[in-house]
C-alpha positions in Angstrom: 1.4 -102.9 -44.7 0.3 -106.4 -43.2 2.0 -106.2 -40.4 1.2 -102.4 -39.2 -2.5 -103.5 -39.2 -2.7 -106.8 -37.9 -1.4 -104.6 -34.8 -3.7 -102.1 -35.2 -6.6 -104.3 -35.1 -5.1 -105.7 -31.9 -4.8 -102.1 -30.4 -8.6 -102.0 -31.5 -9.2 -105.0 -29.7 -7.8 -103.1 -26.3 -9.7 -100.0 -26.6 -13.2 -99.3 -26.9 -15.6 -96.4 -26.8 -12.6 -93.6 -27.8 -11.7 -92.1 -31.0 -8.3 -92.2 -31.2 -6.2 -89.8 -33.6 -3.3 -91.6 -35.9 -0.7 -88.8 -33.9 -0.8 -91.1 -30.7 -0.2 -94.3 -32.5 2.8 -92.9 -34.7 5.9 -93.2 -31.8 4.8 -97.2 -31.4 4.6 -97.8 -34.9 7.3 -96.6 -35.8 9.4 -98.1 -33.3 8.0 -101.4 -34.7 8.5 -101.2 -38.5 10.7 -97.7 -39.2 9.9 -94.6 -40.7 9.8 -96.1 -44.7 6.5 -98.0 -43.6 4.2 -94.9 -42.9 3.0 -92.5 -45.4 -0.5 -91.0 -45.9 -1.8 -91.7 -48.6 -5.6 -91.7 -48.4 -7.8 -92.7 -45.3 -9.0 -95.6 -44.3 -11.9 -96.7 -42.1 -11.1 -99.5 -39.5 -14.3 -100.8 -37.5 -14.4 -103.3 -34.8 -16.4 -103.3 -31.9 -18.4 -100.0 -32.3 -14.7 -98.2 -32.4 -14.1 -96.1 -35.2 -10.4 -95.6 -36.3 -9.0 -92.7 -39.0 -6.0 -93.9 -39.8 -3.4 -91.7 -42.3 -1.6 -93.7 -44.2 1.9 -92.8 -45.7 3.3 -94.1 -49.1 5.5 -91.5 -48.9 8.2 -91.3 -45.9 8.9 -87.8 -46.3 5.3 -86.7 -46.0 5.3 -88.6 -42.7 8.1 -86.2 -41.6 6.5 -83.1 -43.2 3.1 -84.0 -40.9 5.5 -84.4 -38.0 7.3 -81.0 -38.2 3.8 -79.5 -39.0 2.7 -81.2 -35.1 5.8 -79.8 -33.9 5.9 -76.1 -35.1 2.0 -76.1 -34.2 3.2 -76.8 -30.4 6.1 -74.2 -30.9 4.0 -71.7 -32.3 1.1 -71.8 -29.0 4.2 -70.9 -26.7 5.6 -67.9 -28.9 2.5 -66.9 -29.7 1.6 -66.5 -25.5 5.2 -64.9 -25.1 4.3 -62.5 -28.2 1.2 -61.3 -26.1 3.5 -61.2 -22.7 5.7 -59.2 -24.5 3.1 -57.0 -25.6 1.7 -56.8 -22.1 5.4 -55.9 -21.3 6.2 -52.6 -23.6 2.5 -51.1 -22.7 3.0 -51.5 -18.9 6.9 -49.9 -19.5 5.2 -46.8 -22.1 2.6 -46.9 -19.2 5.3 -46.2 -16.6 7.2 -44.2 -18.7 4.7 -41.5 -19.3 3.8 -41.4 -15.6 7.4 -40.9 -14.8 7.6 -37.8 -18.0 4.6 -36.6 -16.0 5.8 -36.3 -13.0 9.4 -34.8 -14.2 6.8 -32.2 -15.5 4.9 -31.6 -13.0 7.8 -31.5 -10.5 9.8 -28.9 -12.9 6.1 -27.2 -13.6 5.8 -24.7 -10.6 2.3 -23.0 -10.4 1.8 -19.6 -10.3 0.5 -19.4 -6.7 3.7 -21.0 -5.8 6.0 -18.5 -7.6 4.4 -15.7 -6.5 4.7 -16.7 -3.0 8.1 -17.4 -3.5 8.6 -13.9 -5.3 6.8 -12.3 -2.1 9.0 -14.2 0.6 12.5 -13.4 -1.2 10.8 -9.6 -1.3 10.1 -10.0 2.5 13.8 -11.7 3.4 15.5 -8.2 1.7 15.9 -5.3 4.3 13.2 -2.7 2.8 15.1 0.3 2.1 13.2 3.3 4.4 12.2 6.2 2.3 13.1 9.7 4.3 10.1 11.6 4.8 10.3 15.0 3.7 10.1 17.4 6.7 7.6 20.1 6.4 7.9 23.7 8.2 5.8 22.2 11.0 8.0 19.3 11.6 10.9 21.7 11.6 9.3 24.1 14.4 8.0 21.2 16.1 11.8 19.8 16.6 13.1 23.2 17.2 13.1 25.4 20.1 10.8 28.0 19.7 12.4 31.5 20.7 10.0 34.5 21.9 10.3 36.7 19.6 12.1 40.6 20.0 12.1 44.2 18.1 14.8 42.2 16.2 12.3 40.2 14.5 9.7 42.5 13.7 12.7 44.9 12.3 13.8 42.4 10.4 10.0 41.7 9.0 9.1 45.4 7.6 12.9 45.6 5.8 12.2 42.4 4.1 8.8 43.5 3.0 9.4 46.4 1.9 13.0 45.6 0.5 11.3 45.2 -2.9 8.7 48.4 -2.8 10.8 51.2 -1.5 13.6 52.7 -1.6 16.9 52.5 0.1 16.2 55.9 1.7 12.6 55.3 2.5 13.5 51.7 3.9 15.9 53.6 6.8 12.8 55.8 7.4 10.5 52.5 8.3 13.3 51.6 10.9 12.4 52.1 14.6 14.4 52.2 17.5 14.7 50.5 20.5 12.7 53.2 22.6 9.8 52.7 20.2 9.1 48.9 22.2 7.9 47.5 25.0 9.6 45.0 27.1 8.6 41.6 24.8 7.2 38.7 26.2 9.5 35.9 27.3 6.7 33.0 27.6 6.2 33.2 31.4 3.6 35.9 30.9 0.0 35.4 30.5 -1.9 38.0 28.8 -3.1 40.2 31.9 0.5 39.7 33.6 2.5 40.8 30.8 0.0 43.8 30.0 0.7 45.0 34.0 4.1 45.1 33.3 4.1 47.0 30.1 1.4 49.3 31.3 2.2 49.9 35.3 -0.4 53.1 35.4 -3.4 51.3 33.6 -5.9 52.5 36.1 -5.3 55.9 35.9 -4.2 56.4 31.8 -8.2 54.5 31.6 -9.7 57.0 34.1 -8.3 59.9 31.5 -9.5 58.6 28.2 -13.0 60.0 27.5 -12.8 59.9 23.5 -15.0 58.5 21.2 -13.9 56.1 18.1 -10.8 55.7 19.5 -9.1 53.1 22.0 -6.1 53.4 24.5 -4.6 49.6 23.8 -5.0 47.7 20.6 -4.8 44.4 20.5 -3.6 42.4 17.0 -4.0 38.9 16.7 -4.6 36.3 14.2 -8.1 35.4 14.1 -11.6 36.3 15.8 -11.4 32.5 17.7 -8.2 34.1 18.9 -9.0 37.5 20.0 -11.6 36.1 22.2 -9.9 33.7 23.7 -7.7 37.0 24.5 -11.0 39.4 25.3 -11.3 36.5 28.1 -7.8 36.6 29.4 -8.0 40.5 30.3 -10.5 40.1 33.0 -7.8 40.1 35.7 -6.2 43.3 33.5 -8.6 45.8 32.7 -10.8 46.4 35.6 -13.9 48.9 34.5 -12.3 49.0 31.4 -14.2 48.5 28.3 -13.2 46.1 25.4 -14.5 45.8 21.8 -14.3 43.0 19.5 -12.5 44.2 16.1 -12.7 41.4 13.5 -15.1 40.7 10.6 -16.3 37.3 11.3 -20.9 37.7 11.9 -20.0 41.6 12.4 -20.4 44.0 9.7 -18.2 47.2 9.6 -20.8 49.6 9.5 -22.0 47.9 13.5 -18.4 48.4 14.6 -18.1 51.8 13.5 -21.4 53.1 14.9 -20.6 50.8 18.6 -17.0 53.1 18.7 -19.1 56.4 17.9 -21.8 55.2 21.0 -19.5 55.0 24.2 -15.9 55.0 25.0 -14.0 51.6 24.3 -10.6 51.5 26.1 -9.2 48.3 24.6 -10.1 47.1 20.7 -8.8 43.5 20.0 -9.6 42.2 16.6 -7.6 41.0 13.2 -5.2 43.6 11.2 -7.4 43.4 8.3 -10.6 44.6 9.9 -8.7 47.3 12.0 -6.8 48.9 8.9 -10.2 49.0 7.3 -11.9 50.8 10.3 -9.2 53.1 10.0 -9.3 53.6 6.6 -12.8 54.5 6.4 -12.3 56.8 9.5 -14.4 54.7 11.7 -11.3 54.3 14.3 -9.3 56.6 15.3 -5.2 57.0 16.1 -5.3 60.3 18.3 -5.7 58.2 21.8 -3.6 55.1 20.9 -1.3 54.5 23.0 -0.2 51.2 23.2 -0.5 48.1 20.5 0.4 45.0 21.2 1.0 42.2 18.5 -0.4 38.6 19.3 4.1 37.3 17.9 4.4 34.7 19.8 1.3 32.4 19.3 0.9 29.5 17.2 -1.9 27.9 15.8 -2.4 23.9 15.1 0.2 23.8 12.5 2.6 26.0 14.3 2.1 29.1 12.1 2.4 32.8 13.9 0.4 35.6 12.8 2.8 36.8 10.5 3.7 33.3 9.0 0.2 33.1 7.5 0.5 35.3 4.0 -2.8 36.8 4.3 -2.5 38.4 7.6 0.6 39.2 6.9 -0.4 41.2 4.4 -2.9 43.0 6.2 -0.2 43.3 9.0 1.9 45.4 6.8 -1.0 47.8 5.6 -2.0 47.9 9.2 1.5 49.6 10.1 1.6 51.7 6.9 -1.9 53.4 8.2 0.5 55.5 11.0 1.5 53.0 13.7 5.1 53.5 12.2 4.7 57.1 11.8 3.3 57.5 15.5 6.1 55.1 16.6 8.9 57.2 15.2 7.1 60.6 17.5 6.6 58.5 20.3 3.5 58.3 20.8 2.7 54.8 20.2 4.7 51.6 21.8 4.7 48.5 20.1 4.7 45.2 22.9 5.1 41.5 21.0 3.4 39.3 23.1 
């Protein structure tokens, strides 16, 4: 123990104002006098020169070595314990990564609503839309088709289907008429006043002879009261001094229509079968004079209905020739014209 501090008092000598640990001085000493000379024991208190020394000194060898691998696991313990926290750093920046990686997987098998509907509507749009046939009504029908003027044919065909269902067999051959019984018919060249010139050639004088009252020579049967004076205005060029009276219902009561025929003498009455079965009915026109009626067939109105198509008038159209036109037609004294 002499010789470790003679040469510690002559490192003292060397150094002055440090505090220097027994760790730094442990390598040299050793080297000098072994590893059985050091052992700490208790400490001692060296002073020289205003330099204080703490010196460990070891009885014991093995308690040098114990103090060493203490030193030595203290300096491998600073290093694991920085690669501990780099490791640390390491698994949260990966489960950092890895949920924004699961998020995006998500999101990019997540498709939003918007998007799918979109997607619906475009795969909607690429199929060929199946057209859906439009059913054709009776006025798409007639509009396509070639409309025909109408004959006897027709109206003989119209009175047997009526009255298939009301009369009998022997009273339906009764209501047929013959050929004779009609006018020429008009084949859609014809306005009103032309047609009427050639059906009735001696107008002039057949007017000239008809003085009675209540009663008409030519009766005109159309559809409506627009219609019948549209047609009051197309026999200008026809009747001449004629006189022509409007038989329909619409603004005129039946009572001013039956005291206008009494007044003067009407040659032509153009009106609507309903109002002119009823004047007949109730005596206010009379069938002694008639000579000649003439059905409105052939016109159409906006949805490309006849007179007779429409059921109403139709209706009327049948009492109309049940008041006596038939019966007058079958002693010929009444000619029916379709227009």
């Amino acid at each position: 123990m002499d010789k470790s501090l003679v040469v510690l008092f002559l490192l003292l000598q060397s150094v002055q104002g440090f505090t220097v640990r027994v760790g730094h001085l442990l390598k040299p000493l050793r080297h000098l006098f072994g590893r059985k000379l050091l052992g700490l024991h208790k400490m001692t208190e060296l002073r020289r020169n205003n330099v204080e020394l703490h010196l460990h000194l070891y009885t014991d060898p093995s308690e040098a070595e114990e103090e060493e691998e203490e030193e030595e696991t203290e300096a491998e313990k600073q290093p694991t314990e920085k690669s501990k926290a780099e490791k640390r750093k390491r698994v949260a920046e990966r489960n950092i990564k890895a949920k924004k990686k699961k998020d995006n997987e998500q999101k990019a098998c997540v498709v939003p609503p918007k998007k799918k509907e979109e997607e619906a509507e475009d795969e909607k749009s690429a199929k060929p839309k199946k057209k859906r046939k439009k059913k054709k009504t009776i006025t798409d029908v007639l509009a396509a088709a070639e409309l025909k003027p109408g004959g006897p044919a027709d109206l003989q065909d119209l009175v047997s289907q009526f009255f298939s269902d009301k009369r009998c067999v022997i009273e339906q051959e009764e209501l047929r008429l013959q050929n004779s019984c009609f006018l020429s018919s008009n084949d859609l060249t014809h306005s009103l006043s032309s047609y009427l010139k050639l059906v009735c050639p001696k107008w002039a004088k057949i007017q000239k002879q008809h003085s009675g009252k209540s009663s008409v020579i030519l009766l005109l049967v159309c559809s409506s009261a627009l219609r019948a004076i549209e047609l009051i205005k197309q026999l200008t060029a026809f009747k001449g001094e004629a006189k022509a009276v409007k038989l329909f219902a619409k603004h005129i009561k039946i009572e001013e229509q039956m005291k206008l025929l009494q007044k003067g003498v009407t040659h032509i009455g153009v009106g609507t079968p309903g109002r002119i079965s009823a004047l007949i009915e109730k005596e206010g026109l009379s069938l002694g004079a008639l000579k000649y009626v003439v059905l409105d067939w052939n016109w159409r109105d906006q949805k490309l209905r006849r007179m007779v198509d429409i059921p109403e008038i139709k209706l009327d159209f049948m009492k109309l020739l049940e008041s006596g036109i038939l019966a007058a037609c079958k002693e010929d004294k009444i000619k029916i014209g379709l227009f």
